[in-house]
Backbone as CSV, one residue per row, in Angstrom:
resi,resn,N_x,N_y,N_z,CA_x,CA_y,CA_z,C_x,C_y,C_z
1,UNK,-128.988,141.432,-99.109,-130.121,140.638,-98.714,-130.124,140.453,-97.201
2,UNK,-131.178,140.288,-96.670,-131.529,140.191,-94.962,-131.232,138.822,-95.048
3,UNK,-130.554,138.285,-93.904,-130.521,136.845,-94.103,-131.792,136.468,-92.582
4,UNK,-131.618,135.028,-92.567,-132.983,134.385,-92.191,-132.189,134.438,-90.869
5,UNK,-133.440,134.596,-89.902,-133.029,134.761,-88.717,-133.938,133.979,-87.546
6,UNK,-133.415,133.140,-87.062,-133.808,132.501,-86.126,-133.874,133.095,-84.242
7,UNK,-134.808,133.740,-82.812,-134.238,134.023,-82.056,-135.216,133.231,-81.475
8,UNK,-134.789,132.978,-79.735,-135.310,132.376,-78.678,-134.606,132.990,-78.013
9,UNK,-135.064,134.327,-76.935,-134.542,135.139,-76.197,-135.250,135.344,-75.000
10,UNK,-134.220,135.794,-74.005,-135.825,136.215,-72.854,-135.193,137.972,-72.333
11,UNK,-136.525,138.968,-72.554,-136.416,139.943,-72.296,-137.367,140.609,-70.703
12,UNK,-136.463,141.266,-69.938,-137.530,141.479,-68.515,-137.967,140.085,-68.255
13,UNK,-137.539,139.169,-68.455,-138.285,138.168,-67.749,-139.628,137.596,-68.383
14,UNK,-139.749,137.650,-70.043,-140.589,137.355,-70.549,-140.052,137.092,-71.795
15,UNK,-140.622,135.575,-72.857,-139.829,135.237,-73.803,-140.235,136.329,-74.600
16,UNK,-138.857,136.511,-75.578,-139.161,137.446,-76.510,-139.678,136.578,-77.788
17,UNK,-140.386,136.683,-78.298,-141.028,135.775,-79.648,-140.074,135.516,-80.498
18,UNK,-140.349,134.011,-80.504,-139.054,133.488,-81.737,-139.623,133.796,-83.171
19,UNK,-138.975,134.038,-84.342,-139.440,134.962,-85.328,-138.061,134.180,-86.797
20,UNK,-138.930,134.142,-87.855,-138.179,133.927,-88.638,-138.271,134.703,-89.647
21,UNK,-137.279,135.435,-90.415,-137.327,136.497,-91.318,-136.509,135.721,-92.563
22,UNK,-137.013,135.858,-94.271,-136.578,135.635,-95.308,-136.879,135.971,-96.527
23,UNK,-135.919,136.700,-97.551,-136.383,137.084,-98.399,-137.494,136.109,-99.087
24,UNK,-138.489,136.351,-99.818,-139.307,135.803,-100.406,-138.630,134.498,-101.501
25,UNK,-137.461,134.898,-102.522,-136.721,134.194,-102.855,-136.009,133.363,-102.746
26,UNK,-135.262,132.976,-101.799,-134.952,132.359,-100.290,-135.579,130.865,-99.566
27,UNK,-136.697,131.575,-99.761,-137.459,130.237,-98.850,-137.449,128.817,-99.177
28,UNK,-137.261,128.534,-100.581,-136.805,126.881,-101.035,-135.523,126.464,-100.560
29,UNK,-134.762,127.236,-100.122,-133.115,127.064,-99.506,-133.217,126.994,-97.958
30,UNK,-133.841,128.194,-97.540,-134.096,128.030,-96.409,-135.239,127.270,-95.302
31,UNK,-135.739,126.664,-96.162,-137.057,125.584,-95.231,-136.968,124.481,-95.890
32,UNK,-135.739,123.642,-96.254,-135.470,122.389,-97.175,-136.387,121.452,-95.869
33,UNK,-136.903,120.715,-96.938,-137.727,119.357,-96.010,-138.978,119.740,-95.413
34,UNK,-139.007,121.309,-95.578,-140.899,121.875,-95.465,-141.572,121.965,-96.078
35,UNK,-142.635,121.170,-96.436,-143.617,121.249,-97.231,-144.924,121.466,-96.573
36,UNK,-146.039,121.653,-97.981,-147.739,122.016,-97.286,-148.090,120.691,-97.133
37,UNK,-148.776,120.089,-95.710,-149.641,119.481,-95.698,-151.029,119.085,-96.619
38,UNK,-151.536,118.367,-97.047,-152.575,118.109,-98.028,-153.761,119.353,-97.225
39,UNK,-153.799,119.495,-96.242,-155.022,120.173,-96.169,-154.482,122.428,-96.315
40,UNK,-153.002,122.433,-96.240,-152.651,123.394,-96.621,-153.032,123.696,-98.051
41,UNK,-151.902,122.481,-98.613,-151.762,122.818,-99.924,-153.275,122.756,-100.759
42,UNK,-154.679,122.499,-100.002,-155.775,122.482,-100.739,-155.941,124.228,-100.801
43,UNK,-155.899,124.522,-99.851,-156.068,126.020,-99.644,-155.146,126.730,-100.752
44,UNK,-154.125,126.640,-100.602,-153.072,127.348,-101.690,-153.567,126.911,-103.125
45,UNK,-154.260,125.782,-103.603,-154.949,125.442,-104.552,-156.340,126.299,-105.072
46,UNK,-156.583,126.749,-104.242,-158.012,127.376,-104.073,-156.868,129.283,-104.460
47,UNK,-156.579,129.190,-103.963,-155.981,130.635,-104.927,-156.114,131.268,-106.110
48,UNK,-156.629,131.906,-106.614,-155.910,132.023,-107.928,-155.479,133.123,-108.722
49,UNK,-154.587,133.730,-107.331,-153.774,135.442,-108.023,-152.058,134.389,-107.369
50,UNK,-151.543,134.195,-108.488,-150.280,134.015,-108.308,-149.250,134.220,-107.102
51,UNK,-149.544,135.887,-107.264,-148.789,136.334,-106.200,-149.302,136.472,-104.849
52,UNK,-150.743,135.958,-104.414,-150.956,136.013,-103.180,-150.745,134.590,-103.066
53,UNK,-150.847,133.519,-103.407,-150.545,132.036,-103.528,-149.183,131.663,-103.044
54,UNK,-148.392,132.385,-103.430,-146.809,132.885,-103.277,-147.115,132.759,-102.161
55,UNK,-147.506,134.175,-101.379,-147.254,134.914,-100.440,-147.268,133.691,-98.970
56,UNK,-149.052,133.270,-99.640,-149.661,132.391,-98.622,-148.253,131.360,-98.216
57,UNK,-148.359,130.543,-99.490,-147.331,129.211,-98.795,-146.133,129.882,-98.216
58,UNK,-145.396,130.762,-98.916,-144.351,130.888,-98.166,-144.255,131.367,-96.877
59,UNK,-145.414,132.073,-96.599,-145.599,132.119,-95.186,-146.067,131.070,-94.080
60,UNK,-146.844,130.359,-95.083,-146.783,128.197,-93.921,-145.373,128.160,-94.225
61,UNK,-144.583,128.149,-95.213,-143.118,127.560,-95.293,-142.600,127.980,-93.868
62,UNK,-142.582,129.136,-94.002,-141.168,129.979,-93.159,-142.361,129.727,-91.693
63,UNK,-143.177,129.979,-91.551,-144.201,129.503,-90.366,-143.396,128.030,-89.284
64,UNK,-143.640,126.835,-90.914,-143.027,125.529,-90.092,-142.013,125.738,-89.590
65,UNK,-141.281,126.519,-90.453,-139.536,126.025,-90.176,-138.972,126.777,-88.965
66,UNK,-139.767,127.456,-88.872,-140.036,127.861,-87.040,-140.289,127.428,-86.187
67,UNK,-141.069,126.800,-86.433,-141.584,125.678,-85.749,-140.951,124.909,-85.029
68,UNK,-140.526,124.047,-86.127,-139.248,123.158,-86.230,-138.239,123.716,-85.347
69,UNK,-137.637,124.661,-85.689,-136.269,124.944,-85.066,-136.583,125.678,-83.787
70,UNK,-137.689,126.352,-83.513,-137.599,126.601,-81.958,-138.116,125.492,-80.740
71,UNK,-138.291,126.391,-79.781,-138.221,124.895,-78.345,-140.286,125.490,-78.006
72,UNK,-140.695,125.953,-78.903,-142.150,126.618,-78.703,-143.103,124.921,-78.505
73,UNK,-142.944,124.243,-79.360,-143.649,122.529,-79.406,-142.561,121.870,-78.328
74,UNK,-143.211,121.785,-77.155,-142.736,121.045,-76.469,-141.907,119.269,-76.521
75,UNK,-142.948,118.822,-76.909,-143.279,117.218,-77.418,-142.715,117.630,-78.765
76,UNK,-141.102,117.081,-78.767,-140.228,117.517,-80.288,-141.083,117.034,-81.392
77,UNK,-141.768,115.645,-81.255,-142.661,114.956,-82.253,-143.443,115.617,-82.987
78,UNK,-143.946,116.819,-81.823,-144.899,117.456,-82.682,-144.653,118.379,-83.305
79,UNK,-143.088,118.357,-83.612,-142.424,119.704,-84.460,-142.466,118.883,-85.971
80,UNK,-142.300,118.016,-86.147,-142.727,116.946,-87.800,-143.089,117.997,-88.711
81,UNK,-142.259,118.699,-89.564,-143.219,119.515,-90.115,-144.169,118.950,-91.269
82,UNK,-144.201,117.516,-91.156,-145.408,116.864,-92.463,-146.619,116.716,-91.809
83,UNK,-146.399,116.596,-90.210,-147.893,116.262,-89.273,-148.031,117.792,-88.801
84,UNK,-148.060,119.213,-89.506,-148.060,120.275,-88.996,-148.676,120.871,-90.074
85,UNK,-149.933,121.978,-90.058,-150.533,122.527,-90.937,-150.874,123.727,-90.020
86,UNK,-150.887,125.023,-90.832,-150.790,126.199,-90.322,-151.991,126.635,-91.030
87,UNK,-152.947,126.840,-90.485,-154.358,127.191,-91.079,-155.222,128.420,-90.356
88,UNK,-156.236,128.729,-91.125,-156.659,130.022,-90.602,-157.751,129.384,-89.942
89,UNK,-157.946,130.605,-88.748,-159.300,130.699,-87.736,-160.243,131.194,-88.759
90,UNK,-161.960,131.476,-87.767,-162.422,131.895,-88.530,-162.036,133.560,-88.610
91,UNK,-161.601,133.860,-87.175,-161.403,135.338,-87.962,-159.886,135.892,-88.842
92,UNK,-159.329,134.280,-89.141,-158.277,134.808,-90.379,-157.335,134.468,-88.950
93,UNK,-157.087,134.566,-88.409,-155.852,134.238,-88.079,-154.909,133.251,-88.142
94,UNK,-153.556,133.089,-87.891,-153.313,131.585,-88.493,-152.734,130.860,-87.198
95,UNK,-153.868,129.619,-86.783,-153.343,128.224,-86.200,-152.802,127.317,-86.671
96,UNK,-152.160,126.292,-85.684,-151.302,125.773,-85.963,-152.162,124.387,-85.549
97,UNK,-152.240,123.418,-86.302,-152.531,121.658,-86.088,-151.584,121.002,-86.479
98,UNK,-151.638,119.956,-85.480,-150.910,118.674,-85.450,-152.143,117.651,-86.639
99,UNK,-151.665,117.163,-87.889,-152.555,116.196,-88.351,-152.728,115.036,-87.663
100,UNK,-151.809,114.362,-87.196,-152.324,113.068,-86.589,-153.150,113.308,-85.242
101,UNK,-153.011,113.999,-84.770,-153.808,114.433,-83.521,-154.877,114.788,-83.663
102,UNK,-155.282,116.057,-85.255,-156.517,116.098,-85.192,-156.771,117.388,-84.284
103,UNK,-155.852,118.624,-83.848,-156.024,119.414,-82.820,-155.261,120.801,-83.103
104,UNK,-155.777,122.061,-82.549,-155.106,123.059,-82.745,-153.535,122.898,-81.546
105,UNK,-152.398,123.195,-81.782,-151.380,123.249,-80.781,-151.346,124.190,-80.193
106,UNK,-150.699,124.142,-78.694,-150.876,125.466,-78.290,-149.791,126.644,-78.865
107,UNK,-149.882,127.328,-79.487,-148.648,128.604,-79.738,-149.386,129.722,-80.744
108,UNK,-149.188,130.630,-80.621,-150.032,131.913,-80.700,-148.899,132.110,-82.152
109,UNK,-149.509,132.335,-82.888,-148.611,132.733,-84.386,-149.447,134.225,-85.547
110,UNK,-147.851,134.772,-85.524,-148.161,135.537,-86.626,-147.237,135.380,-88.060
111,UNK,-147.881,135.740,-88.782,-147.461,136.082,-90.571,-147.727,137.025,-90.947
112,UNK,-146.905,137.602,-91.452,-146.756,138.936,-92.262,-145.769,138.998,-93.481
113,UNK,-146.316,139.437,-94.902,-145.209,139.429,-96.244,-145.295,140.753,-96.686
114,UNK,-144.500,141.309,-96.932,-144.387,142.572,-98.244,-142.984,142.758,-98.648
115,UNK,-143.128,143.450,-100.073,-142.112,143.976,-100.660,-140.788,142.307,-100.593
116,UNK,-141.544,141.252,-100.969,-140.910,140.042,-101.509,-139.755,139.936,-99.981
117,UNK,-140.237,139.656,-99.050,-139.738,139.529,-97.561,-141.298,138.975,-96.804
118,UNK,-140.613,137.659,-96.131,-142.247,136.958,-95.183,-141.465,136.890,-93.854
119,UNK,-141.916,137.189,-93.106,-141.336,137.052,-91.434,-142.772,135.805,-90.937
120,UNK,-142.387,135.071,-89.562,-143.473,134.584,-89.267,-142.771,134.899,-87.488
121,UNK,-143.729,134.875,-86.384,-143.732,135.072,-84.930,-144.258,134.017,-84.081
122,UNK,-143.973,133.671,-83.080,-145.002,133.318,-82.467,-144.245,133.147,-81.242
123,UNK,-145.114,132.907,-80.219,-145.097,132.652,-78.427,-146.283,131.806,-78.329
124,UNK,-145.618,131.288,-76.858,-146.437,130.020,-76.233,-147.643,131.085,-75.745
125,UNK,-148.805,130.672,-75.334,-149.876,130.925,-74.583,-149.613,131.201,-73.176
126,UNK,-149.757,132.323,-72.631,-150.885,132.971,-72.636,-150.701,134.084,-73.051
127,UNK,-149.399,134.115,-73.810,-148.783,135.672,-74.555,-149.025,135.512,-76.036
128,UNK,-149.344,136.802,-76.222,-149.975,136.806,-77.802,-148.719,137.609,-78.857
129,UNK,-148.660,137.438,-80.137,-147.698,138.426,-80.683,-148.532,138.514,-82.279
130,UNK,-147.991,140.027,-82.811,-148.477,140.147,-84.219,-147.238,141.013,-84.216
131,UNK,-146.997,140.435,-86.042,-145.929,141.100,-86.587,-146.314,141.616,-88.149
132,UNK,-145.993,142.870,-88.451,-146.339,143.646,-89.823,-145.240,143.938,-90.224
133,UNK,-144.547,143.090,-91.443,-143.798,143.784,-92.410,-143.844,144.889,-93.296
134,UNK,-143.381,146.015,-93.330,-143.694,147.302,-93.902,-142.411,147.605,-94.314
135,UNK,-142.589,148.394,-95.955,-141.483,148.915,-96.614,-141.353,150.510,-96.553
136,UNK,-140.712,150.650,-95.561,-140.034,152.262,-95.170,-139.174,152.556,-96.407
137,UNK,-140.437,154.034,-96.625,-140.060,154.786,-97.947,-139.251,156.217,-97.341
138,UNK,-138.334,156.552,-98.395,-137.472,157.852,-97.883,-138.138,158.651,-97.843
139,UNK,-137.978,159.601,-97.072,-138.952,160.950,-96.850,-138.064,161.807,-96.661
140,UNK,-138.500,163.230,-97.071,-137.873,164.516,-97.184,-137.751,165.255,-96.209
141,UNK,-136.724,166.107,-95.942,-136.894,166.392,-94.380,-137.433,167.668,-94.132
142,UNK,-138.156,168.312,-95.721,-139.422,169.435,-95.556,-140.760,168.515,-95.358
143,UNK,-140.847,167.589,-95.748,-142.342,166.145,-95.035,-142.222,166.078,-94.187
144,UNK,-141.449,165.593,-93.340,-140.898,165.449,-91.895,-141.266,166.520,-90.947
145,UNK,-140.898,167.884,-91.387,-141.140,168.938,-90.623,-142.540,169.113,-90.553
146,UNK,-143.285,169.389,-91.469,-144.688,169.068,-91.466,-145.149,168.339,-90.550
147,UNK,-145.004,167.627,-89.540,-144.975,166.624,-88.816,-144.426,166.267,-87.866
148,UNK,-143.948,167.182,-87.255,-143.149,166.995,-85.985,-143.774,168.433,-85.493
């Protein structure tokens, strides 16, 4: 199993995006004390294919607990992950609000799940990040040649 991985790095002189990786199975162990906000968990309510419902929360799960544990929310307060809801723009992307505030925070976030593994990304503003989990299938090395 991949275990969960927490980084805050700086590469060339630019942060490298703190990123949390966990098997899909995992995530009740690893985000203890994270839960959906009422206006999350309405959304995850509104679901109704099991396994994308899954997908969704555990990606707010592993989202907060990023949150939480990196230095990205300045004002520690606003790392609370009960006053924190990770919600979509309109074009689908996912922001981040403070509930008591009432406001998007500043930090640029991505989510990505497959093959029962959710990673989540993000960086402060004015740097953007997207991350795609993909399951690398074996290939033959007469496919390969085809292709090079």
């Amino acid at each position: 199993m991949l275990p969960s991985t927490l980084v805050d790095a700086k590469l060339i002189g630019m942060n490298v995006p703190a990123h949390f990786v966990c098997p899909m199975d995992q995530i009740s162990a690893r985000t203890q004390g994270v839960s959906l906000s009422p206006a999350e968990q309405a959304v995850a309510d509104g679901l109704t294919v099991p396994r994308r419902r899954n997908e969704w929360v555990a990606g707010r799960l592993v989202s907060k607990q990023l949150l939480v544990d990196s230095s990205l929310l300045t004002d520690r307060t606003n790392a609370d992950p009960a006053l924190l809801s990770v919600l979509s723009r309109e074009d689908r992307s996912p922001a981040v609000f403070h509930d008591s505030l009432d406001e998007e925070l500043p930090v640029n976030l991505s989510i990505s799940h497959r093959a029962d593994l959710v990673m989540a990304a993000a960086v402060s503003p004015p740097h953007s990040v997207g991350v795609d989990v993909e399951l690398v299938d074996p290939r033959s090395e007469a496919m390969l040649l085809n292709y090079l």
